[in-house]
Structure formats: structure tokens, C-alpha cells
C-alpha positions, -999 to 999 in steps of 0.1 A, spaced: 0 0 0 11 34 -11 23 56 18 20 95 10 56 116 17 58 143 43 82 165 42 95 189 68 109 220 55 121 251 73 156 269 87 174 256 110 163 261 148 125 261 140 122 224 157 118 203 125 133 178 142 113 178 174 80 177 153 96 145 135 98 127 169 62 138 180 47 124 151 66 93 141 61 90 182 94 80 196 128 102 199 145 91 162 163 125 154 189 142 173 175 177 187 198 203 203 197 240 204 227 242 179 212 247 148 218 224 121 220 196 143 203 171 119 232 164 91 212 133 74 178 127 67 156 110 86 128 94 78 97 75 102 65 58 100 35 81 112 -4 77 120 -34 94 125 -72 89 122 -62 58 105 -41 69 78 -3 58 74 21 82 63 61 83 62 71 117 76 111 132 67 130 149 84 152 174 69 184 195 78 180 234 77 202 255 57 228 267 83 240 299 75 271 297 97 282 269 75 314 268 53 304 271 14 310 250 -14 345 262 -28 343 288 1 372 272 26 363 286 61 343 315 49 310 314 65 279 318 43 255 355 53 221 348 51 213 369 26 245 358 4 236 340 -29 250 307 -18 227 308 15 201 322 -9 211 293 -35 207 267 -6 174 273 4 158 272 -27 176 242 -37 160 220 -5 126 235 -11 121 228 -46 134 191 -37 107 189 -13 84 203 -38 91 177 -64 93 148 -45 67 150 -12 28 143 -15 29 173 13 48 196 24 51 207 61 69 244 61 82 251 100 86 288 115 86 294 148 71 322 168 98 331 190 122 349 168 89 359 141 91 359 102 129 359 93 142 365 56 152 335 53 113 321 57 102 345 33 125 330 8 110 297 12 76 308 12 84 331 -21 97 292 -37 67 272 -23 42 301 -33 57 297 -75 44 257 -69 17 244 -96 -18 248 -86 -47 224 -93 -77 233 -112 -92 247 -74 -63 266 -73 -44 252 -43 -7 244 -45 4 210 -58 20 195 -31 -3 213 -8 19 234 15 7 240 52 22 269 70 33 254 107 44 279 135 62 264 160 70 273 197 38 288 201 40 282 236 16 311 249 -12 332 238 9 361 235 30 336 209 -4 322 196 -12 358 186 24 367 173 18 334 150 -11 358 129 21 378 117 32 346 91 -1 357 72 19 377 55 36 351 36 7 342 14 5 304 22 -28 302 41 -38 300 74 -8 291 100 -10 264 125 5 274 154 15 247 179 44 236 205 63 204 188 76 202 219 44 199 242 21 186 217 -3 217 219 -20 222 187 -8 192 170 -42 172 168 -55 201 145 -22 200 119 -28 164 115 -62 168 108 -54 192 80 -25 172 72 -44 139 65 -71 156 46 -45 175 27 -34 136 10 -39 130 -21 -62 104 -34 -67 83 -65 -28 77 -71 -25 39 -66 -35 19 -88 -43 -12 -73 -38 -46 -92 -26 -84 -85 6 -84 -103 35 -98 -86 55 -64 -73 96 -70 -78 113 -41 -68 153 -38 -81 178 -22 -54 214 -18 -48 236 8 -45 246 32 -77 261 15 -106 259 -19 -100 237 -25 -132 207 -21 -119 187 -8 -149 209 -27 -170 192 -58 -158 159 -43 -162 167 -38 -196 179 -71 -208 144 -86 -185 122 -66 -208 138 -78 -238 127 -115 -233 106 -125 -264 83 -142 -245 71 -111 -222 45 -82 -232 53 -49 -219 36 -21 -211 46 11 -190 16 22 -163 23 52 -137 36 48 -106 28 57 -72 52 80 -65 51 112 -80 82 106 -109 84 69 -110 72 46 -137 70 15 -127 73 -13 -157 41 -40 -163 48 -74 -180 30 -105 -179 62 -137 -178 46 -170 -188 10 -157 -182 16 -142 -143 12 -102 -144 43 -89 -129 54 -54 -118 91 -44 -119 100 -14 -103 132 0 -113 150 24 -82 175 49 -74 211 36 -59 212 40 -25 246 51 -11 258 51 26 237 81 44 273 100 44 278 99 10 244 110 2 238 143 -12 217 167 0 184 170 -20 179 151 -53 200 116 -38 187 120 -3 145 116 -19 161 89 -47 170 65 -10 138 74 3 118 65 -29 141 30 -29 130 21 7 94 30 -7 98 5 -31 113 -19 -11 80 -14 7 57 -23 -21 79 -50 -31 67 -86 -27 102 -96 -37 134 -75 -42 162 -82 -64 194 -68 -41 221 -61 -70 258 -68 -61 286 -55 -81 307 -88 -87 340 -67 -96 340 -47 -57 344 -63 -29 310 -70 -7 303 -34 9 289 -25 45 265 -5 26 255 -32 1 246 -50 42 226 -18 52 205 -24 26 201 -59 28 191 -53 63 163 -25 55 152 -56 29 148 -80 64 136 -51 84 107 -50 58 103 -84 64 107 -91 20 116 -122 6 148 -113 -16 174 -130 -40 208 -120 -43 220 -109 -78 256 -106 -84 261 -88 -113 294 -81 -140 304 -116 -134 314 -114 -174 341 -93 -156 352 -117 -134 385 -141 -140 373 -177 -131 382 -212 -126 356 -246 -112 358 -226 -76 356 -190 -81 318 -190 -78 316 -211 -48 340 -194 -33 321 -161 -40 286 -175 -25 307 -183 8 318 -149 13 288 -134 4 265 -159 31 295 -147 52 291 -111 48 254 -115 49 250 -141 74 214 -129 83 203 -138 48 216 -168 49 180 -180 34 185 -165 3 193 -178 -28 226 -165 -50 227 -156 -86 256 -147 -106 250 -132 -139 256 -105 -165 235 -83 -172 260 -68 -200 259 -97 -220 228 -114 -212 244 -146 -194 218 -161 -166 194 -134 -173 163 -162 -182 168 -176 -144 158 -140 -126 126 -143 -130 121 -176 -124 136 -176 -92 118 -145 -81 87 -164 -89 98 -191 -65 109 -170 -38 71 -154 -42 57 -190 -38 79 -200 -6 66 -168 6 29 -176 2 38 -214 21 19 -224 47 29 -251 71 -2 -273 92 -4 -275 125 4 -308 132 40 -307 114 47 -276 128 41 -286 160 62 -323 152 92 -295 144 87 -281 179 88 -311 195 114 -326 178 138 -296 184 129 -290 222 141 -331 221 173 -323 200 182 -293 218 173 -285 255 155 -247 255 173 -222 277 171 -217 312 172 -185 335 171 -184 371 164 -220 372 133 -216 353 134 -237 323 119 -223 285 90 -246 274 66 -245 242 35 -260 243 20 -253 210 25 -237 180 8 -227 149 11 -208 114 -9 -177 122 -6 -160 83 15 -161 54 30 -129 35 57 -134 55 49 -166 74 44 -157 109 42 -186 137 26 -183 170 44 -203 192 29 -203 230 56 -211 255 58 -205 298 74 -172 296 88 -157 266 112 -139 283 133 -170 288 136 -173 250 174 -160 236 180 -149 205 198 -182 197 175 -204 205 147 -181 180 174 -190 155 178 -220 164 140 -228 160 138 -212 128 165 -234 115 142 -267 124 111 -251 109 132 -245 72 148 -282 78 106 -292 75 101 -265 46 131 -243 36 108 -211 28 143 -200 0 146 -160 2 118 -153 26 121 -142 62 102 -163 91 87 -144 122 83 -160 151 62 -146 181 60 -162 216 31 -155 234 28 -168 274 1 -201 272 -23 -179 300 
């Protein structure tokens, strides 16, 4: 299900990042009174009246800050480059967020550098009602007191509608912003069908589009582009042996570090969207660079998802071999990965077409494991044989002990397994149980959640 984008916009200082926390509803940003405290972007599930949304937070333009080419030579606010600056990360927000939440604050009043903003956000497109496209809602923050409440009538002047003045930090006048926010969301943009969703990730440059390519040049498949559900993506239809199947084709993502403000930073956030949507996702390894931590990060936002993947090692055309070079290659990688040690290996080359016909295929199959279900009775025969093999953990001479288990859903298959107290239960034993429930069925590329409840 399509999630619409917030983005938080503003200078630094305003509490962007104290709003962030409030709504996504647990402390993920860094807030401190030094401005520019948030150097990457941040981005959180939110909810309200029902509706999901992913809220991001953003780092202010800091003035103070050295400029490009500009050694230690701190930037004035109204130099071009600080000028430059702003516009840049409010015309990214524009283009890529379903809505746009633009933070002042009441304390210090309207500033130059919020008229700036508001002169960008006011050029937006319209609709045919005449209301900006993203909509853009006008947020005053530390509006602690009435005397502030009343100082928040000032932003007016900035031509964006009526402010919202609240405290980010107390919560007062939230409730009413996310009621405007959440009926500010766009409608209409997801297009819902039953195709198989197969999302293609890795960082930059590892041949990513290459390999979409050279899948939508099999003979065999019909192809069709249809809109996507973010604002700039087109996402690719094709029906593979009669099943419908949607690719979606995504920006690299780099290390948070290395990403760049504005353009890069939305292209990772609209590659963990797709992961998202995904029912399976094709993580793309470049075979001529050694495994990187990042290529790890993003295998873990791929398990944190809970998505069934398959590994894709691409340029192996580049590779010198001999009979060992590829086993030794899948040993390193389950070593580098060991928490996808589930998930099936593929070298190929997308350059010259070598493997290519086994992709889908083994998406496919991945798909199916995904959909397994397991009956009770064998699932219980695992439990019992494993508690027999391997004697469940102990703490403070109270012994672990399962009583009965089940496969509560598929999509990714979940087991309820009802024990004493789950507390007792250590990581290693989970993983050890997992491992006797894929000896029964190996669910290949697809992650297994286990939940303990206590039997009362």
C-alpha cells in the first residue's frame, strides 16, 4: 500500500526535528539548540485517524556553515549561496513530497530567510481549485503562549494560508495539523492490481537498470509502462509466462554519508518506498568490488521490511574464473550477509545477457515460498522434535518450554508459538528454532517471524 511523503521543510532552529519525533512518536532524530543539528535525513513511519504516512525529516540551511569552494568563509544569510541553498531543498521537497510541512517558529517571528522559502513554495503548480500541488501547510512552531499564539497571525503575510500554530515540543496544537495534514493527501494515485511487485535495489552502478533492460527484452514477455505511485516513478508491467508482474526500477542508494543533499537523499527514500511495495526484491551486487557495508545496510532495510529477496551478483562477465571462483564467492557473500543466509545466489551478467532467463524464475519461486503455509500438526512435530534435540534455555532455574504452536498467516509466514514465559527465550534459540522449521520446509529468500506468546 502506497504511503504518501511528508516532508518537513524550514531553517534551522525552528524544531523540525522535534516535530519528526512527535509524530513518528518516539525520539528518532537528534535535537539540540545548535542549529543544524540534523546532518542526514531522517525518515519514520506516522499515523493518525487511520491513515499511514512516512514523515522526513530534513536539515536546515545553516547559515554559519562553510560554502562549497568557500574554505572557512562562513555563508550571510542573505549571500547568494545561502540564498542558492534554500531554494535548492525546497524545490526538492516540492518535487518529491505528496505534502509539504513548512516550519517557523514564533519566537524569533518571520525571518528573511522564511520569506524565501515561502516566495519558492508560493511559484508551486496549482490544481484546477487553485491550491498548490504539493499542498503546502504553514506550521508555527513554539507557540507556547497566547501572547505567541497571537504573534503566529504575523506569518499571514507570507501568502500560504492559514498558520498552525503549535508547540512540537508539548504537543499543543498538533491534533489540529494532522487533521489538515491527513485531509490534505492525495487520493486516486495507486493503482491497485494483482501483479506480482519485484522491486530492483542496490547501491549506484551496479547495473541495476541494466538488468531491467535485458528482463524486458525477453521475447516471451508483453510490456507495457503504467504510472507509478510516486510522484516521478514509472514503474514497468509485463506478464512472464501468463503471471502479471510489476518491476520497479530504483534509485542507488549510497551510505547516508555519502548522500547528497536534496535530489540523492529523496532517490533512498523512494528506494525504501519501493522496497516497501515490493513482494520480492532483487538486491544487486557488483561482482567486480568487494561486498560493501552498505551493500549490508541495505540488505538489512530488505529483512527489516520483512521481504523475501534474491541476491543478484552482477558483471560476473568481468570476473577471471576457474571450477571454484563461484563457490567461493557465495561463501563470502553468506559470510558477509549471514542474516540472509536464506537467500538464494545468482551470478549473472546483465551486459551480456548470461543467466538473465533464471531471474525471474527464481523471483517467482521465492514469491511462492513466501505464500507457504505449514499445518499444524507438522509444525508442532518440528517443535517437539527440536525441544528433544536441543534443550531450551534456562534463567534463574526456570526452564523455557513450548507447548504449541501454529502458522498464524503467510505474506511473510508468521508462527505463533505459546511457550511459559517468553522472556526466557534468547536470540539463539529463535534462531535455532527457525532453522528446524526450514529443515521441515526451507521457505528459500523469505524471512520467518516467530512470536512467543505466554500459554495464559
Amino acid at each position: 500500500m502506497y504511503k504518501p511523503v511528508v516532508a518537513l521543510v524550514g531553517r534551522p532552529n525552528v524544531g523540525k526535528s522535534t516535530l519528526f519525533n512527535r509524530l513518528a512518536g518516539e525520539r528518532l532524530a537528534v535535537v539540540d539548540e545548535v542549529p543544524g543539528t540534523t546532518r542526514d535525513r531522517l525518515m519514520a513511519e506516522a499515523e493518525w485517524n487511520g491513515k499511514t504516512f512516512i514523515v522526513v525529516d530534513t536539515g536546515g540551511i545553516d547559515p554559519s556553515q562553510t560554502g562549497p569552494g568557500r574554505g572557512q568563509q562562513p555563508l550571510s544569510v542573505g549571500s547568494a549561496d545561502f540564498i542558492q541553498q534554500i531554494r535548492y531543498q525546497a524545490e526538492i521537497a516540492i518535487r518529491e513530497a505528496d505534502v509539504v510541512l513548512f516550519l517557523t517558529e514564533a519566537e524569533n517571528g518571520l525571518t528573511p530567510a522564511d520569506q524565501e522559502v515561502a516566495q519558492i513554495l508560493r511559484r508551486n503548480q496549482v490544481d484546477e481549485k487553485g491550491k498548490l500541488k504539493p499542498p503546502v501547510l504553514l506550521v508555527v512552531n513554539k507557540s507556547d503562549s497566547g501572547q505567541r499564539r497571537m504573534a503566529a497571525m504575523e506569518f499571514y503575510e507570507l501568502g500560504l494560508g492559514d498558520p498552525y500554530p503549535i508547540s512540537a515540543q508539548h504537543g499543543t496544537g498538533t491534533g489540529d495539523l494532522l487533521d489538515a495534514l491527513v485531509d490534505s493527501f492525495p487520493e486516486g494515485e495507486e493503482v491497485e492490481d494483482d501483479s506480482i511487485k519485484i522491486a530492483i535495489v542496490g547501491k549506484p552502478n551496479v547495473g541495476k537498470s541494466s538488468l531491467l533492460n535485458c528482463l524486458l527484452g525477453e521475447e516471451r514477455a508483453i510490456v507495457s509502462p503504467i504510472a507509478g505511485t510516486t510522484r516521478d516513478a514509472i514503474d514497468t508491467y509485463m506478464t512472464y509466462n501468463d503471471i502479471p508482474i510489476t518491476l520497479i526500477d530504483t534509485a542507488g542508494i549510497r551510505r547516508r554519508g555519502k548522500i547528497a543533499p536534496g535530489v540523492e537523499k529523496f532517490s533512498v527514500l523512494r528506494s525504501l518506498q519501493a522496497i516497501e511495495r515490493a513482494d520480492v526484491v532483487l538486491l544487486i551486487l557488483d561482482a567486480t568490488e568487494p561486498l560493501s557495508a552498505q551493500d549490508a545496510h541495505i540488505a538489512g532495510f530488505i529483512l527489516e521490511a520483512w521481504k523475501s529477496a534474491v541476491v543478484i551478483v552482477n558483471k560476473w562477465d568481468a570476473i577471471p574464473k576457474d571450477t571454484y571462483t563461484m563457490d567461493a564467492y557465495t561463501e563470502q557473500i553468506r559470510k558477509d550477509l549471514n542474516f540472509m543466509d536464506f537467500v538464494p545466489v545468482l551470478f549473472i551478467s546483465a551486459k551480456n545477457g548470461q543467466r538473465v532467463e533464471k531471474v525471474l524464475p527464481l523471483a517467482l519461486q521465492v514469491q511462492e515460498e513466501r505464500l507457504m503455509r505449514l499445518t499444524t500438526s507438522r509444525i508442532n512435530q518440528v517443535l517437539q522434535k527440536a525441544q528433544d534435540r536441543h534443550v531450551s534455555p534456562s534463567r534463574s532455574g526456570q526452564q523455557l518450554r513450548i507447548y504449541y504452536g501454529t502458522q498464524v498467516r503467510s505474506d511473510p509466514p508468521t508462527f505463533l508459538i505459546y511457550v511459559n514465559e517468553p522472556k526466557l527465550a534468547h536470540f539463539t534459540y529463535m534462531r535455532y528454532l527457525e532453522n528446524r522449521i526450514r529443515e521441515e520446509h526451507a521457505f528459500t529468500g523469505t524471512p520467518i517471524r516467530l512470536v512467543l506468546r505466554p500459554r495464559h
